[in-house]
C-alpha positions as MATLAB code, in Angstrom:
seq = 'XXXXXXXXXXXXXXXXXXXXXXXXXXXXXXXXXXXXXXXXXXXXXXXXXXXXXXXXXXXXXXXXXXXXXXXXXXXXXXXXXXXXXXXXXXXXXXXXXXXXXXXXXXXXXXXXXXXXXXXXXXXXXXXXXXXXXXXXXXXXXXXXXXXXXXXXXXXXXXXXXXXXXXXXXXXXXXXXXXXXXXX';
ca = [
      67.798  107.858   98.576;
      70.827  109.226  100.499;
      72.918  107.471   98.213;
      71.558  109.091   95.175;
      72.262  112.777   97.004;
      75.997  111.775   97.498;
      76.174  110.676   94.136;
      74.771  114.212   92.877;
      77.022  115.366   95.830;
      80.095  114.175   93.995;
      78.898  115.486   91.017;
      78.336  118.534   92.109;
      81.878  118.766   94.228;
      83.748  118.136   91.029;
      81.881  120.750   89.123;
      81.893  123.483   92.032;
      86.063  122.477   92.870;
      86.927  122.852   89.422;
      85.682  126.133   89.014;
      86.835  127.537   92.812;
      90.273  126.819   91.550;
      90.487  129.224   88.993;
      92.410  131.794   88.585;
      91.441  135.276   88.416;
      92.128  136.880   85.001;
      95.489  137.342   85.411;
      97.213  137.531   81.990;
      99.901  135.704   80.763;
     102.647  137.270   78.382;
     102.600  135.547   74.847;
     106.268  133.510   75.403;
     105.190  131.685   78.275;
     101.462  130.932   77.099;
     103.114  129.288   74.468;
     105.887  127.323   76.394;
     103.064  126.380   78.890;
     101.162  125.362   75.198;
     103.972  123.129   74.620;
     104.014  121.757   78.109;
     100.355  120.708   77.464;
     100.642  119.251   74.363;
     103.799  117.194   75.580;
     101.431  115.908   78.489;
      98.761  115.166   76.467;
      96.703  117.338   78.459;
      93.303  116.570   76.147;
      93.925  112.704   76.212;
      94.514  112.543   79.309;
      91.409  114.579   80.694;
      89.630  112.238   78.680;
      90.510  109.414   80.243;
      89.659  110.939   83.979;
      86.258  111.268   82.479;
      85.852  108.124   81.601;
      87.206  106.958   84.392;
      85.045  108.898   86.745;
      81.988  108.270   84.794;
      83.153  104.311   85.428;
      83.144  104.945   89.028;
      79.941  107.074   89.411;
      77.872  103.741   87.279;
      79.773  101.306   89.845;
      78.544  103.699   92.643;
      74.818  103.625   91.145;
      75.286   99.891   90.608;
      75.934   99.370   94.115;
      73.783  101.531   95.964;
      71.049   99.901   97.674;
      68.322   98.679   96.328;
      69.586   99.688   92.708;
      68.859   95.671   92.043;
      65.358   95.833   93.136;
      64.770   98.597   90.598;
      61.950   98.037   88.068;
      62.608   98.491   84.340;
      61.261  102.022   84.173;
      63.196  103.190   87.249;
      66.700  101.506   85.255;
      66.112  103.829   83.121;
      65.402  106.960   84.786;
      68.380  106.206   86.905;
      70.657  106.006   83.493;
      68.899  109.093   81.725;
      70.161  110.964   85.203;
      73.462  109.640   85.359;
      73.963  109.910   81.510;
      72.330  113.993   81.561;
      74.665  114.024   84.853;
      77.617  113.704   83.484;
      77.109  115.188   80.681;
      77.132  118.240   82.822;
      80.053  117.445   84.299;
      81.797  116.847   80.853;
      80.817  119.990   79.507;
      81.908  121.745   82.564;
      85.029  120.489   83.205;
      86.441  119.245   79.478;
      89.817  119.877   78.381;
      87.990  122.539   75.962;
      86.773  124.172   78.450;
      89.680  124.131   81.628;
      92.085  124.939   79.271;
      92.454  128.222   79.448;
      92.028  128.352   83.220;
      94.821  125.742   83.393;
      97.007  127.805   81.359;
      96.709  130.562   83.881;
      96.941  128.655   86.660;
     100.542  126.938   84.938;
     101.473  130.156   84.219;
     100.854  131.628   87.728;
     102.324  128.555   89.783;
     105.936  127.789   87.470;
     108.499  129.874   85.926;
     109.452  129.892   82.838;
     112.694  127.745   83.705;
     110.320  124.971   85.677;
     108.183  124.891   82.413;
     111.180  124.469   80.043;
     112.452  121.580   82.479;
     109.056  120.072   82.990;
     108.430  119.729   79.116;
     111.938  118.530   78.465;
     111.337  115.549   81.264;
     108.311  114.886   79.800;
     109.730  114.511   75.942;
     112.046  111.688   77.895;
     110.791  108.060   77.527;
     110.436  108.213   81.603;
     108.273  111.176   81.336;
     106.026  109.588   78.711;
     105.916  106.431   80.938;
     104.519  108.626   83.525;
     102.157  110.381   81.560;
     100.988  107.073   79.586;
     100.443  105.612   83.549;
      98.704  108.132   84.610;
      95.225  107.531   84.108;
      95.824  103.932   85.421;
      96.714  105.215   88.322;
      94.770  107.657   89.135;
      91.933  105.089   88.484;
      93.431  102.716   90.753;
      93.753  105.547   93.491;
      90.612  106.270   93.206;
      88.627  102.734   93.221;
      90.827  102.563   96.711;
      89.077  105.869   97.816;
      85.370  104.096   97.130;
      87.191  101.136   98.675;
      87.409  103.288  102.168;
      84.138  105.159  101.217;
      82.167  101.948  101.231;
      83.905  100.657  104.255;
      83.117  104.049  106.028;
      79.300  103.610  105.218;
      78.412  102.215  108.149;
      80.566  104.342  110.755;
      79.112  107.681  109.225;
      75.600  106.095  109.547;
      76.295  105.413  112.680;
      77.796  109.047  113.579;
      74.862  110.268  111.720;
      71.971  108.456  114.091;
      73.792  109.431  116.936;
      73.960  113.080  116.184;
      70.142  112.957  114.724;
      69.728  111.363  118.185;
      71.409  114.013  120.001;
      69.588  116.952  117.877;
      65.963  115.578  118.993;
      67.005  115.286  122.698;
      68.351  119.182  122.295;
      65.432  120.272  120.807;
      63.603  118.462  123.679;
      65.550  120.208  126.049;
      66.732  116.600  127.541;
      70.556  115.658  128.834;
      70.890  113.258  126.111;
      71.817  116.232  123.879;
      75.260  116.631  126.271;
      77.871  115.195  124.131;
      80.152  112.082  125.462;
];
């Protein structure tokens, strides 16, 4: 059960991150909307987003998968668990799709480069290096990220344990007891 709230946990985090990163309405003059256009469209911007969907929504099943007891779930429980992760991240498509961020990102390229940095960003990106880097991208972002759940899963126990100690501690507290008195 505690997994399933840190799975709508993460969900949630991406959804409320996103959207605490933008940018107030500041507007952007028509040249450099249109070089930071270019910029995008050079990166592959869409495609790419894409592909960090998918790639989260890989991770998020592979969390599910190994959560415990996800393999002593009956047939009808399989597939509430996929109707929630499918309506899940659905959610978190919708919410944070290219189509949507877009015009936030925009604003927030806009606000954080000058014109200069976005000329020389799209002309390294038009290189074959800069393609490289974009086309590896997604790889490795995957890759950093399965080593994230790597350390998450290997962290499971120490936070359970942190978390029975301090549950510990809060009942002696409320008891008024000198357990409560940290180490």
């Amino acid at each position: 059960m505690k997994r399933w709230i840190a799975v709508c946990a993460v969900m949630l985090a991406v959804v409320s991150g996103v959207k605490a990163q933008t940018v107030a309405s500041a507007e952007v003059d028509a040249a450099k909307q249109a070089k930071v256009q270019e910029l995008f469209d050079v990166m592959h911007m869409d495609r790419m987003m894409g592909q960090i969907m998918t790639a989260m929504g890989g991770m998020m099943q592979q969390m599910v998968r190994t959560m415990p007891g996800a393999d002593k779930m009956n047939p009808q429980q399989k597939a509430l668990l996929d109707d929630f992760m499918k309506q899940g991240m659905q959610l978190v498509t919708d919410a944070v799709s290219w189509k949507s961020m877009e015009p936030e990102y925009l604003k927030i390229y806009a606000s954080s480069f000058t014109t200069e940095e976005i000329e020389a960003i799209t002309a390294f990106y038009r290189t074959p290096a800069g393609q490289s880097m974009l086309a590896k991208t997604p790889a490795i972002t995957q890759a950093g990220m399965k080593v994230a759940q790597g350390r998450m899963v290997e962290l499971q126990p120490k936070m359970k344990a942190l978390q029975d100690e301090y549950i510990e501690k809060l009942k002696a507290a409320q008891a008024g007891t000198p357990a409560a008195q940290s180490n």
